[in-house]
Structure formats: structure tokens, C-alpha cells
KEMIDREN-748986 format. One record per residue (C-alpha): residue in one letter; x, y, z. Coordinates in nm, 4 decimals, m for minus. Layout:
BEGIN
r, px, py, pz
A, X, Y, Z $
...
//
This chain:
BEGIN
r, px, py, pz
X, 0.6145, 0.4545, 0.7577 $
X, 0.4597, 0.6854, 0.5017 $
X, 0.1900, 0.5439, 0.2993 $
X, 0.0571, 0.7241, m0.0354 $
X, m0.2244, 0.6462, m0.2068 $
X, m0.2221, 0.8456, m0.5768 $
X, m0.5095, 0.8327, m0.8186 $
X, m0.8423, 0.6887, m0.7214 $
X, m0.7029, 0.5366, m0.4110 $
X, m0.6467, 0.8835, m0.3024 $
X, m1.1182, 0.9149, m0.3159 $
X, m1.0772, 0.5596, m0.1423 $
X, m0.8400, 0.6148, 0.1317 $
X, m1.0195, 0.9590, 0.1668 $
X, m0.6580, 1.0552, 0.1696 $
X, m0.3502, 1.1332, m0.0403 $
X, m0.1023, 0.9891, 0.2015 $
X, m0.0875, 0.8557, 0.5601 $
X, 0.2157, 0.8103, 0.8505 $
X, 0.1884, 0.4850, 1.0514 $
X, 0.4265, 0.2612, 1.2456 $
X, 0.3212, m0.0989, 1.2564 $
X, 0.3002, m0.2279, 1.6071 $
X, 0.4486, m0.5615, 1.4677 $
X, 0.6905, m0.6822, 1.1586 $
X, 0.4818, m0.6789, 0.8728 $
X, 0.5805, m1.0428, 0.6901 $
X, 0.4197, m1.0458, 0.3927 $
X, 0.2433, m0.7690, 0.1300 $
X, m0.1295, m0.9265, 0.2341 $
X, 0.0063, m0.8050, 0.6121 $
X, 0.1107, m0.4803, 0.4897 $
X, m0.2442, m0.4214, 0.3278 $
X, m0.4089, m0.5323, 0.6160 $
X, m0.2296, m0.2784, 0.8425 $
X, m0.2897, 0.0390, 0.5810 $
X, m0.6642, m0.0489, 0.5252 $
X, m0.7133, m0.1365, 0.9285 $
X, m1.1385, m0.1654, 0.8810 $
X, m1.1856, m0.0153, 0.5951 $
X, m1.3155, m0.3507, 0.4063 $
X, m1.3646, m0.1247, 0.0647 $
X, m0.9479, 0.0128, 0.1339 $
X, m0.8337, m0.3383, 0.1590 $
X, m1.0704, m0.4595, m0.1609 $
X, m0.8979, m0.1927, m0.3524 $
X, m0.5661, m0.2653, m0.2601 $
X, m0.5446, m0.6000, m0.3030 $
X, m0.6745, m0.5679, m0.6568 $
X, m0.3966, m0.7356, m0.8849 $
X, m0.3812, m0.4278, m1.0973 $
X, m0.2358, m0.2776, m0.7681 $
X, 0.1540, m0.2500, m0.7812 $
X, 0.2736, m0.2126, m0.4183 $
X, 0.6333, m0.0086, m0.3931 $
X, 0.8552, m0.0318, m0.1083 $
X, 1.1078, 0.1907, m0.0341 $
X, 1.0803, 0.3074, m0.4154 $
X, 1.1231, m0.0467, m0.5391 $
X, 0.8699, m0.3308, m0.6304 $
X, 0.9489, m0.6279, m0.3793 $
X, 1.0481, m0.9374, m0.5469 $
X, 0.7716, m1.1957, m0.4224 $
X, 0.5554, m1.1318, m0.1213 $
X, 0.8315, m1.0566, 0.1091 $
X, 0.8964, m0.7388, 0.2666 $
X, 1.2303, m0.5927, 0.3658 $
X, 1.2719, m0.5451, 0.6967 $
X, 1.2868, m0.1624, 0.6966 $
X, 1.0287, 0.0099, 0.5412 $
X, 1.0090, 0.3280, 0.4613 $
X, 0.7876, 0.4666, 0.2610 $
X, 0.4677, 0.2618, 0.0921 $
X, 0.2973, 0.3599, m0.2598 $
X, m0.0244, 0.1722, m0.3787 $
X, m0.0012, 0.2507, m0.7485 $
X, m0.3100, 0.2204, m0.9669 $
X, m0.2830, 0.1710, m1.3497 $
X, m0.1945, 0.4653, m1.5350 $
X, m0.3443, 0.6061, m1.8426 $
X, m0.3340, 0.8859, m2.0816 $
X, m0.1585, 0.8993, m2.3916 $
//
């Protein structure tokens, strides 16, 4: 599973992206963040933020389930600019 963190994330993660394979189904978005951040307590703060849009698979999930492939992650900060 490839993870990518853009924008601040990115200074958080201390990485732009990251390969994993969970050792177990990942059931809900709060298990998915727990997996990424592993114990990285300010990671997991960050991600769980509800400005945080999580994309699976290059779709938002509908709820907090997951589908049962997954692909690629993206933690997605708000965007600005103009």
C-alpha cells in the first residue's frame, strides 16, 4: 500500500510518501491511521484532524469503511492559494 503525505504532512511524516502492507484488514479509517502513524503520537494527531480528507484508491470512502483492497492512501491537507 502506498501512502503519501503532501503539504505539511510531508514535515510531519518526515516523508513525502511511504510503502506498507498491513499485517491485518484494516476495518475502519481510525485503523488505517493507526497503522500509517505506528508511534508517531504527533503523525496520528495530524491525521486524524477533521480538516484531513483521507483518499483511497483515488476516491473519498463513503463513511468509515474501507474497501477491501487498498491501494494507494493520500492524507490531504486543506489547500490554499488563490
Amino acid at each position: 500500500m502506498r501512502v503519501i503525505f503532501p503539504g505539511y504532512l510531508k514535515d510531519t511524516a518526515g516523508r513525502i510518501e511511504l510503502e506498507t502492507i498491513p499485517e491485518t484488514r484494516l476495518e475502519s479509517v481510525d485503523d488505517l491511521i493507526a497503522r500509517v502513524a505506528g508511534d508517531n503520537t504527533c503523525l496520528s494527531g495530524a491525521l486524524s484532524h477533521p480538516s484531513i480528507h483521507v483518499i483511497i484508491n483515488k476516491s473519498i470512502p463513503a463513511g468509515d469503511e474501507l474497501p477491501d483492497r487498498i491501494d494507494e492512501v493520500a492524507f490531504m491537507p486543506p489547500l490554499s492559494g488563490g
